[in-house]
SETIKOL-361427 format. One record per residue (C-alpha): y negated, x negated, z; residue number from 1. Coordinates in steps of 0.1 Angstrom, whole numbers, m for minus. Example, Ala and Ser with C-alpha at 12.3 -4.5 7.8 and 13.67 -1.06 7.14 Angstrom:
// SETIKOL-361427
SITE  north   east     up  num
SITE     45   m123     78    1
SITE     11   m137     71    2
***
This chain:
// SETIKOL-361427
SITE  north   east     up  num
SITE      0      0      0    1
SITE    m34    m11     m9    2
SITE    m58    m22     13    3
SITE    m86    m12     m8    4
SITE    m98     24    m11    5
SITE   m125     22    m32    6
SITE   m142     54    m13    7
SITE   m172     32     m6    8
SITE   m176     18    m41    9
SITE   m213     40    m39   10
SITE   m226     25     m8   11
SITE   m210     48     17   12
SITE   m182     47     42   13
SITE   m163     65     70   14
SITE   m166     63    105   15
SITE   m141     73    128   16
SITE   m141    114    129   17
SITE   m144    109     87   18
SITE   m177    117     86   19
SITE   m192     93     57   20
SITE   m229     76     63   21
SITE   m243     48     44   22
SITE   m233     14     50   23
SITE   m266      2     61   24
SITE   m271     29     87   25
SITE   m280     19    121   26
SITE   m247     30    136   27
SITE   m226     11    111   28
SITE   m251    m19    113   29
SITE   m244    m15    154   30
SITE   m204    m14    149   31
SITE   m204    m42    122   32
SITE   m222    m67    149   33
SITE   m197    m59    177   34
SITE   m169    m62    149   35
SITE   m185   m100    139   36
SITE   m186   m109    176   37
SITE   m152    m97    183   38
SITE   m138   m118    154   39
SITE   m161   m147    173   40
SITE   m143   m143    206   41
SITE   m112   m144    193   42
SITE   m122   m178    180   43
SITE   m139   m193    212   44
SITE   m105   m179    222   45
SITE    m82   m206    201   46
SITE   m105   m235    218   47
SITE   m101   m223    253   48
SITE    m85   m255    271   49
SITE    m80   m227    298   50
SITE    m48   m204    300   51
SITE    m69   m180    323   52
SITE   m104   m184    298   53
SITE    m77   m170    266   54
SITE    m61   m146    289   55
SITE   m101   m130    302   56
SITE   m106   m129    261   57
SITE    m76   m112    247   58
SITE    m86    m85    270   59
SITE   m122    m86    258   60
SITE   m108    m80    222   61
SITE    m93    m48    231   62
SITE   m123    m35    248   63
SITE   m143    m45    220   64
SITE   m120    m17    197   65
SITE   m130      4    227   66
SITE   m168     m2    223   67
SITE   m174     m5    186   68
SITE   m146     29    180   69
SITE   m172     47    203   70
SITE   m199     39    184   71
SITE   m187     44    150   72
SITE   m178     84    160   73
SITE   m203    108    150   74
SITE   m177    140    172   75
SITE   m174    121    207   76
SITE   m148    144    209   77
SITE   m122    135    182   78
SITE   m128     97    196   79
SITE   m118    108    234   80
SITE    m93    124    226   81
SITE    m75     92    208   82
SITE    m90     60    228   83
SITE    m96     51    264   84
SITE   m134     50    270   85
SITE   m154     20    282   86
SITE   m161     23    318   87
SITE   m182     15    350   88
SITE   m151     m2    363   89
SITE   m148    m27    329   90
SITE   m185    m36    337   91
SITE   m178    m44    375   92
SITE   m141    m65    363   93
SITE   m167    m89    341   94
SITE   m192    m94    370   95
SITE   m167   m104    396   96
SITE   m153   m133    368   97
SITE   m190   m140    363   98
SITE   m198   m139    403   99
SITE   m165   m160    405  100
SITE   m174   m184    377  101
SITE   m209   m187    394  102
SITE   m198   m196    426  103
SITE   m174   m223    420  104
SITE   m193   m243    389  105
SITE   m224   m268    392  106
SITE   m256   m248    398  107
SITE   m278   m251    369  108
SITE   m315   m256    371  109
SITE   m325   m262    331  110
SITE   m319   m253    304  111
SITE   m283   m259    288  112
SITE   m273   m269    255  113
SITE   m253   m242    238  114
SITE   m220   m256    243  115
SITE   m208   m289    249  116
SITE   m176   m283    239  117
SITE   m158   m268    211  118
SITE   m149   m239    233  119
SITE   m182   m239    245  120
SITE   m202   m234    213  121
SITE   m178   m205    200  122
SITE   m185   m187    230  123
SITE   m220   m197    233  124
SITE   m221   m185    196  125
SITE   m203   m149    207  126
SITE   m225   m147    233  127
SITE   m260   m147    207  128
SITE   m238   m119    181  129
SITE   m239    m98    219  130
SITE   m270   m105    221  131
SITE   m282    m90    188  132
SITE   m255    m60    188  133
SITE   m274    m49    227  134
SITE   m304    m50    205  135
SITE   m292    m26    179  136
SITE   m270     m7    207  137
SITE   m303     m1    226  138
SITE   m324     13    195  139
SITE   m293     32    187  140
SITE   m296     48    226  141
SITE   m329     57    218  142
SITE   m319     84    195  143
SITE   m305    114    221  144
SITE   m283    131    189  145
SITE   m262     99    184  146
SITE   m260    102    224  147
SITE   m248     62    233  148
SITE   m234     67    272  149
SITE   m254     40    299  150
SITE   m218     27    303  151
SITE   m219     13    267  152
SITE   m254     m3    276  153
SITE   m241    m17    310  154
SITE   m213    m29    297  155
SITE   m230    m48    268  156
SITE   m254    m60    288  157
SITE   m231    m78    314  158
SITE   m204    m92    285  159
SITE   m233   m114    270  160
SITE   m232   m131    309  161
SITE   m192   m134    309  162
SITE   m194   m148    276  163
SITE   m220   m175    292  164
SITE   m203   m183    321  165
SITE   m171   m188    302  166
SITE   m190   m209    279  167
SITE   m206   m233    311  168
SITE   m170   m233    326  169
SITE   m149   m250    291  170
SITE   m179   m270    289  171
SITE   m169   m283    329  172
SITE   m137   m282    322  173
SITE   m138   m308    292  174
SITE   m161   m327    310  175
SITE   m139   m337    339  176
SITE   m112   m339    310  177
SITE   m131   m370    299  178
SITE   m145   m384    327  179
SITE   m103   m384    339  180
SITE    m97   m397    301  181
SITE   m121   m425    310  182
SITE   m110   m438    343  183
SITE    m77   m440    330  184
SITE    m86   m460    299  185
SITE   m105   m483    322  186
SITE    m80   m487    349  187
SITE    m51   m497    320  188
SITE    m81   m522    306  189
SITE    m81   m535    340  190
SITE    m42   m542    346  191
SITE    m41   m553    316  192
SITE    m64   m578    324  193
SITE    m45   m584    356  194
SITE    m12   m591    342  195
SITE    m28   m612    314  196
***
């Protein structure tokens, strides 16, 4: 079977409950930048040196169906009835890892580079896509006929945070990767030296 279905050859496409819109409205615009940031987390994911970082991700990914499947319905009603809803409670599970996170890295009192490691940047990168789909979410809010729940906001809000603190803690955890990398390197130097 085809992947293609040519229906939006004109410009147009589908959204969730079938209703067709054109493909640069707002709500699609909205959808599309929680669908690039997804694909972005799930490749900040691949450089995670952290089992625990992946883990916190692939669960991200499937709330990110949750969030952009919400959006792109016109009929709550028909989306309800087929998807679990983002909640209150997804919004308080990302601040404890980012109150976590927080309280057991270095305190920061500049600015940071956006990602010093590979990890880092991809999620640093995933982080700025947030960033700009808030944006759109927030203009999209502002019309009460589309009717965008605070939950969506909140929870939008708070991911651009996880996604930061993820970043600062690959970041940490590459760093004391090298510095062990290095001590290592110049302890063999020395007994090398030693038995020379």
């Amino acid at each position: 079977m085809a992947i293609y279905t040519k229906t939006g050859d004109k410009g147009s496409t589908s959204l969730f409950d079938g209703k067709r819109v054109k493909k640069y409205s707002e709500r699609v615009e909205t959808y599309g930048t929680f669908d690039e940031c997804n694909a972005a987390i799930s490749v900040a994911e691949k450089f995670c040196q952290k089992t625990a970082n992946q883990q916190l991700l692939i669960k991200i990914q499937y709330k990110m169906f949750q969030l952009a499947g919400e959006i792109a319905t016109a009929e709550k009603n028909k989306f309800y009835d087929k998807s679990q809803q983002i909640s209150t409670e997804d919004s308080h599970a990302l601040e404890k890892v980012i109150d976590d996170y927080t309280n057991r890295l270095p305190k920061v009192t500049t600015f940071i580079l956006p990602g010093t490691s590979l990890a880092g940047a991809h999620l640093h990168l995933a982080r700025t896509i947030c960033r700009r789909g808030e944006r759109q979410l927030v203009r999209l809010a502002e019309d009460p006929e589309i009717g965008i729940r605070p939950e969506l906001l909140q929870y939008v809000n708070r991911l651009s945070d996880f996604l930061y603190i993820l970043a600062r803690d690959e970041d940490h955890a590459a760093k004391e990767e090298q510095q062990i990398t290095e001590i290592i390197r110049r302890y063999k130097e020395k007994a090398g030296e030693a038995n020379g």
